[in-house]
Structures are given as structure tokens and as C-alpha cells.
SEMARFI-524067 format. One record per residue: residue in three letters; x, y negated, z negated of N, C-alpha, C, CB in turn. Coordinates in steps of 0.02 Angstrom, whole numbers, plus 50000, padded with zeros to 5 digits. Each point is the difference from the previous one (the first is absolute). Last residue first. Glycine has a CB too. Layout:
# SEMARFI-524067
(ALA; (X; Y; Z); (X; Y; Z); (X; Y; Z); (X; Y; Z))
...
***
This chain:
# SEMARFI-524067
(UNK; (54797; 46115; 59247); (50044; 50036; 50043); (50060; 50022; 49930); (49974; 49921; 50147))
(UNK; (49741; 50031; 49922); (50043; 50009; 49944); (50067; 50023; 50048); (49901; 50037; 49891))
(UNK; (49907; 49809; 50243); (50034; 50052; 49973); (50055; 50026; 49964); (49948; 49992; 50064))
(UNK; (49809; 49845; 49985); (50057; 50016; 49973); (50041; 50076; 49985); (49948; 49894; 49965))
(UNK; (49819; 49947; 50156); (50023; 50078; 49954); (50056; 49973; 50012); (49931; 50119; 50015))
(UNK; (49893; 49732; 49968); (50014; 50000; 50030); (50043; 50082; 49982); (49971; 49855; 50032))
(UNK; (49846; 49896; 49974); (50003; 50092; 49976); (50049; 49999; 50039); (49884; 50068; 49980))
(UNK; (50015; 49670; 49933); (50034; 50043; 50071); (50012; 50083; 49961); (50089; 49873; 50073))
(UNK; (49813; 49868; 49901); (50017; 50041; 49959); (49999; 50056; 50054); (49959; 49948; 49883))
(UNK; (50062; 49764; 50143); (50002; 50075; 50011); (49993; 50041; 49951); (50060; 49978; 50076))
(UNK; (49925; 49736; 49967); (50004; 50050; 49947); (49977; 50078; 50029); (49972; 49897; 49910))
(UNK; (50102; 49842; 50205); (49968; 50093; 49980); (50010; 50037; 49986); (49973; 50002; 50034))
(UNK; (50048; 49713; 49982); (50021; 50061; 49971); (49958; 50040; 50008); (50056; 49960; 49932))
(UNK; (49982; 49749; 50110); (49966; 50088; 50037); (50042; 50052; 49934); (50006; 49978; 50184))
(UNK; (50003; 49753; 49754); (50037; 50059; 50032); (49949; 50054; 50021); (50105; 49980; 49928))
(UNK; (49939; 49759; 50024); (49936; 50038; 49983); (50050; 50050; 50052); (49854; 49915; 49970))
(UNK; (50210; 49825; 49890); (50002; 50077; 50050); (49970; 50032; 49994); (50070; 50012; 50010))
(UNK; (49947; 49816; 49820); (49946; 49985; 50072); (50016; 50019; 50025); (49965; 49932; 50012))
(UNK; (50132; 50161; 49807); (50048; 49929; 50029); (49945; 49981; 50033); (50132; 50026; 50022))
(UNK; (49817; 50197; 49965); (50048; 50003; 49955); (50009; 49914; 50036); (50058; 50159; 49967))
(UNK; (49753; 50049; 50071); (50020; 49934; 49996); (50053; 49983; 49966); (49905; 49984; 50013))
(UNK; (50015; 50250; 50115); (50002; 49952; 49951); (50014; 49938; 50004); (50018; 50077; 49959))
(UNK; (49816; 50140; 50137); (50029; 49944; 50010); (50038; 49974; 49936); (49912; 49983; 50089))
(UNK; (49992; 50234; 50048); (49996; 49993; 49934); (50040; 49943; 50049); (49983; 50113; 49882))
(UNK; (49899; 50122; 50219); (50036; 49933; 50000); (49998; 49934; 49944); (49980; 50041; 50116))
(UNK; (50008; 50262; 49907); (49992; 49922; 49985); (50023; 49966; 50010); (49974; 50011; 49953))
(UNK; (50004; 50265; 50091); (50055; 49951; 50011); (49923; 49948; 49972); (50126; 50045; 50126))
(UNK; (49926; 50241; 49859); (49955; 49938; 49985); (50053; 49927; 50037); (49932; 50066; 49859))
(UNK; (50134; 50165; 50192); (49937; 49996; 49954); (49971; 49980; 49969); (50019; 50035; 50008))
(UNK; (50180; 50026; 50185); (49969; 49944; 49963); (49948; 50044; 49968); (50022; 49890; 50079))
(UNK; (50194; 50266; 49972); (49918; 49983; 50028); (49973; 49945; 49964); (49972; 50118; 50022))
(UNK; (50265; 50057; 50042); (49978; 49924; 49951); (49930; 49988; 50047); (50142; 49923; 49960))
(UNK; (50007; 50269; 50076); (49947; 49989; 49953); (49946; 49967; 49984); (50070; 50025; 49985))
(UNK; (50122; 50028; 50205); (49946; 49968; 50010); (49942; 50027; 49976); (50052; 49962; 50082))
(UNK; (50179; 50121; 49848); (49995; 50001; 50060); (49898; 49977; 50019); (50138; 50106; 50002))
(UNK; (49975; 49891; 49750); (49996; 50061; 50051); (49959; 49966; 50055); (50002; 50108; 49914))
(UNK; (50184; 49777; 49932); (49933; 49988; 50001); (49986; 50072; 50046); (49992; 49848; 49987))
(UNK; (50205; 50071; 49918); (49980; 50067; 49967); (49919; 50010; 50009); (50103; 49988; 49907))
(UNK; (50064; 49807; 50161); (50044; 50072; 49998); (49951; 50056; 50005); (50097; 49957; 49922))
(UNK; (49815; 49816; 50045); (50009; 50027; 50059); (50032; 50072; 50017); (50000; 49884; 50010))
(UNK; (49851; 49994; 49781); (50076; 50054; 50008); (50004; 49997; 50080); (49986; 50107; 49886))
(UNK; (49841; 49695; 50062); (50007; 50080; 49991); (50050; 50018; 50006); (49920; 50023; 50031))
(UNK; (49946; 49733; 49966); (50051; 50033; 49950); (50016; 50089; 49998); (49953; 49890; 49927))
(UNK; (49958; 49942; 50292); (49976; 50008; 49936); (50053; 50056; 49968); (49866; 49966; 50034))
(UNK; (50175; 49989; 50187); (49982; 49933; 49993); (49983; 49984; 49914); (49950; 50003; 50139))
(UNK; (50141; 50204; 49963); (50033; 49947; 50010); (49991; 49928; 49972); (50008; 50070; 50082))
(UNK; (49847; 50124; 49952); (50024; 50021; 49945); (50072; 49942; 49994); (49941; 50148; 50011))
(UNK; (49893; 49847; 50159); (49988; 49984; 49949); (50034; 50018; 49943); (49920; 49992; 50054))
(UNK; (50114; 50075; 50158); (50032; 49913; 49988); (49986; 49968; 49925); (49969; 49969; 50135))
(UNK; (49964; 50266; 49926); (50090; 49979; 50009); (50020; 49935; 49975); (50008; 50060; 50108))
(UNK; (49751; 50013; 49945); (50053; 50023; 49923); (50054; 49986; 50003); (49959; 50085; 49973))
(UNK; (49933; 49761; 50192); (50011; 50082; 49993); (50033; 49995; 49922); (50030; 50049; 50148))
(UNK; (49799; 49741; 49920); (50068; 50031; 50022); (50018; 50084; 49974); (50041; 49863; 49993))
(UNK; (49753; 49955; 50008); (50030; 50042; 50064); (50064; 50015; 50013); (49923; 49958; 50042))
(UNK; (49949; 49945; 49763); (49977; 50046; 50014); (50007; 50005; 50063); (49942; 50001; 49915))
(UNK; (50192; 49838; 50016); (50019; 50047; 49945); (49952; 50071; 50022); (50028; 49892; 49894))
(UNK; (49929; 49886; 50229); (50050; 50059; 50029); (50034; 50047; 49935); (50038; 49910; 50113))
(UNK; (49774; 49981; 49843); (49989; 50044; 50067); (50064; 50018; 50010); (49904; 49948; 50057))
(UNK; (50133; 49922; 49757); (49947; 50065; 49990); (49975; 50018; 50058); (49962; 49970; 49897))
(UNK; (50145; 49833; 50115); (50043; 50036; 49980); (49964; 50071; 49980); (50071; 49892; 49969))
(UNK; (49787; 49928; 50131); (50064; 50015; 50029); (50048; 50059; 49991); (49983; 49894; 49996))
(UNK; (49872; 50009; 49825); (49974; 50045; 50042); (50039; 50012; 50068); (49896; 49968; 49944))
(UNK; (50197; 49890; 49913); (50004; 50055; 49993); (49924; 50064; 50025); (50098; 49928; 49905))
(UNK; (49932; 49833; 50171); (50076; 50032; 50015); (49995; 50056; 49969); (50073; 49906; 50005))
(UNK; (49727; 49983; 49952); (50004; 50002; 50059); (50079; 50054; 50025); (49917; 49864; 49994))
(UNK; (50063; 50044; 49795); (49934; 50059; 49998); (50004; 50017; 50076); (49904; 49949; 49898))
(UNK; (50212; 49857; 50051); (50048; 50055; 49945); (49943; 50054; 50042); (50054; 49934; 49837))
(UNK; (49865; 49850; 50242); (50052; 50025; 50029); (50027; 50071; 49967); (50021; 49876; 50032))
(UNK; (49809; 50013; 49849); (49981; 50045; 50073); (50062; 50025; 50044); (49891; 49926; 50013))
(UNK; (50153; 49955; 49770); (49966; 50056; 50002); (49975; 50045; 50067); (49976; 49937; 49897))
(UNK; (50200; 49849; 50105); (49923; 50023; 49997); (50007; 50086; 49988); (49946; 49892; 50097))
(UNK; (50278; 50004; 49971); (49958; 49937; 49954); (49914; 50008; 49967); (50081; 49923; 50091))
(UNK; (50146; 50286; 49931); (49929; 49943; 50050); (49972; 49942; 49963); (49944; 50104; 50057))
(UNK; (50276; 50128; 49930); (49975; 49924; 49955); (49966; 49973; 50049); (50097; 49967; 49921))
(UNK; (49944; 50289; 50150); (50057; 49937; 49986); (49943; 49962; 49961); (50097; 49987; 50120))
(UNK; (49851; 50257; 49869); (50005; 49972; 50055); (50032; 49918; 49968); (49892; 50089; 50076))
(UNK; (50135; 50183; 49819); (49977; 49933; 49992); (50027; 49955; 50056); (49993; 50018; 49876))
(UNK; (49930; 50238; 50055); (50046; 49983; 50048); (49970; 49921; 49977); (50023; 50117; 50110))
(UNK; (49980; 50141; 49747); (49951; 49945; 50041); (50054; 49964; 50051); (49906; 49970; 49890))
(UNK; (50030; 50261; 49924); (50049; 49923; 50034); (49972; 49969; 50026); (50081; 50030; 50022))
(UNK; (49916; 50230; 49838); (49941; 49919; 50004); (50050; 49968; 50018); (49904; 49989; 49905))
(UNK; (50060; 50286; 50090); (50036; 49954; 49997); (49977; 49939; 49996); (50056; 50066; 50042))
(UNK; (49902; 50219; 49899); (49978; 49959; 50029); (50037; 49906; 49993); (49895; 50111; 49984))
(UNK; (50174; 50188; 50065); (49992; 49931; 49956); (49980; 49953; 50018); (50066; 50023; 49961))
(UNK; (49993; 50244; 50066); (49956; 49952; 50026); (49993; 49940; 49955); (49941; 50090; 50057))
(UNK; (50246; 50118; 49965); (49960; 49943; 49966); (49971; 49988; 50036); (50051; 49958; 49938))
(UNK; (50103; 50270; 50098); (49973; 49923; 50041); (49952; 49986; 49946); (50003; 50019; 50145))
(UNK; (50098; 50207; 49846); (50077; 49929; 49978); (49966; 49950; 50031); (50136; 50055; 50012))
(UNK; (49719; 50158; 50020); (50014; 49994; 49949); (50048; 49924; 49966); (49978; 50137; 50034))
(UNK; (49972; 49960; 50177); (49966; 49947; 50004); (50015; 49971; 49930); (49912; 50043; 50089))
(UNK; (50142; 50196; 49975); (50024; 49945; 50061); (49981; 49927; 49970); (49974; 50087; 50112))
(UNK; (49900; 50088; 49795); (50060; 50015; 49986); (50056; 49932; 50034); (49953; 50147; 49997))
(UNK; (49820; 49909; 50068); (50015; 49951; 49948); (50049; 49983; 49947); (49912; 50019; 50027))
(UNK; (50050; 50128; 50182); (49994; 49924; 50003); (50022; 49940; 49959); (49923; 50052; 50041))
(UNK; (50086; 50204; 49918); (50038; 49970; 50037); (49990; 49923; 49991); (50001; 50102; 50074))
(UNK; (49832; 50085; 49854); (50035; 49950; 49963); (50062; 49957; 50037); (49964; 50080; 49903))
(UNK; (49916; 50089; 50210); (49954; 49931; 49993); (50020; 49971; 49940); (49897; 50038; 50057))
(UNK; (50216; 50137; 49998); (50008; 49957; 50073); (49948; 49951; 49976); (50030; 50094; 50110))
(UNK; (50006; 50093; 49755); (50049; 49931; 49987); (50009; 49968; 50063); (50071; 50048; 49907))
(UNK; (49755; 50091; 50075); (49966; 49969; 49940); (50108; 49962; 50009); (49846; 50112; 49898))
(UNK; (50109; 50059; 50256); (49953; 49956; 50003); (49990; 49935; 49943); (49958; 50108; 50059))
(UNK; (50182; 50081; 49933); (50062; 49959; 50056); (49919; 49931; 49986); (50108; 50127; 50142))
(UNK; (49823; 50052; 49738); (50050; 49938; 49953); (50044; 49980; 50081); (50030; 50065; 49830))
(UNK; (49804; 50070; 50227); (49945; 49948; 49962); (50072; 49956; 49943); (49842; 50106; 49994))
(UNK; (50233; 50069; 50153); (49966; 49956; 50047); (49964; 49940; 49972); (49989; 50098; 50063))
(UNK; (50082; 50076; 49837); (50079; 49976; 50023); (49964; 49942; 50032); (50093; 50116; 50028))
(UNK; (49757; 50070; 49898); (50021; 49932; 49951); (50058; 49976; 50015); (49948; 50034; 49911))
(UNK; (49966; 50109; 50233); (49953; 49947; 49988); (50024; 49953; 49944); (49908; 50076; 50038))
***
């Protein structure tokens, strides 16, 4: 019985044994849409850019926004907030979305 209650007690430490060399970290980017003569135009193109930011695979996303590609674990990355934000620079008006994104990392 007691062979049984320590094989028992390091099988349910295992898991977390394994898991031990991975981070979870949280990230912030964004994606900036071209120069518009109008505010409505900038806001318009980056909502554009935020549906398809919220329909692409962890994969793509880890491409598009600032993550380790090398050391990312295999479809982490998860949005968790996004904004659409405008600037002005010259009488240009730019889209931008601002992301903040989760994601695990693995220690190598």
C-alpha cells in the first residue's frame, strides 16, 4: 500500500514537472493602417484590420505582433484586449490597433 500511495503521489506531480521551463507572458502591439485624409477613413481601415487580427490563428498571430517565434509553445498566443486608436501627424490620419496579447514561452 505504501508503494502504491508514493508511485501515486509522483504521478500527480509529473505534470507539473514537465511544464516547469514555460513562461506565460503578457505582450502589447499593434498594427498601423496607411495615412487618410479623414478621421473616418483611419477608424474605418483599422477596424478592418482588427477583424482580421481577430481571425487569424496563433500562428499567424505570433508573426504579425512582437513574439519569440523560435520559443513560442505551439498555439499559446491568445488576444486579450484590442483598440482602435487614431493618429494625426501632417493632416494625415492613421488607423492603429493597439493589442495586448498572452502567450507561453519556452525556456531553451
Amino acid at each position: 500500500m505504501k508503494k502504491l500511495l508514493t508511485m501515486a503521489a509522483i504521478l500527480s506531480v509529473m505534470p507539473f514537472l514537465a511544464n516547469a521551463d514555460v513562461n506565460n507572458i503578457y505582450g502589447n502591439g499593434g498594427v498601423e493602417t496607411a495615412a487618410f485624409a479623414t478621421e473616418a477613413e483611419a477608424i474605418s481601415a483599422a477596424n478592418n484590420e482588427m477583424a482580421k487580427i481577430k481571425d487569424m490563428t496563433s500562428e499567424d498571430l505570433a508573426y504579425v505582433l512582437r513574439t519569440p517565434h523560435k520559443n513560442l509553445r505551439h498555439d499559446s498566443l491568445e488576444l486579450v484586449g484590442t483598440e482602435v486608436k487614431t493618429r494625426e501627424k501632417n493632416g494625415q490620419y492613421t488607423g492603429f490597433v493597439d493589442v495586448e496579447y498572452r502567450f507561453s514561452r519556452i525556456n531553451k
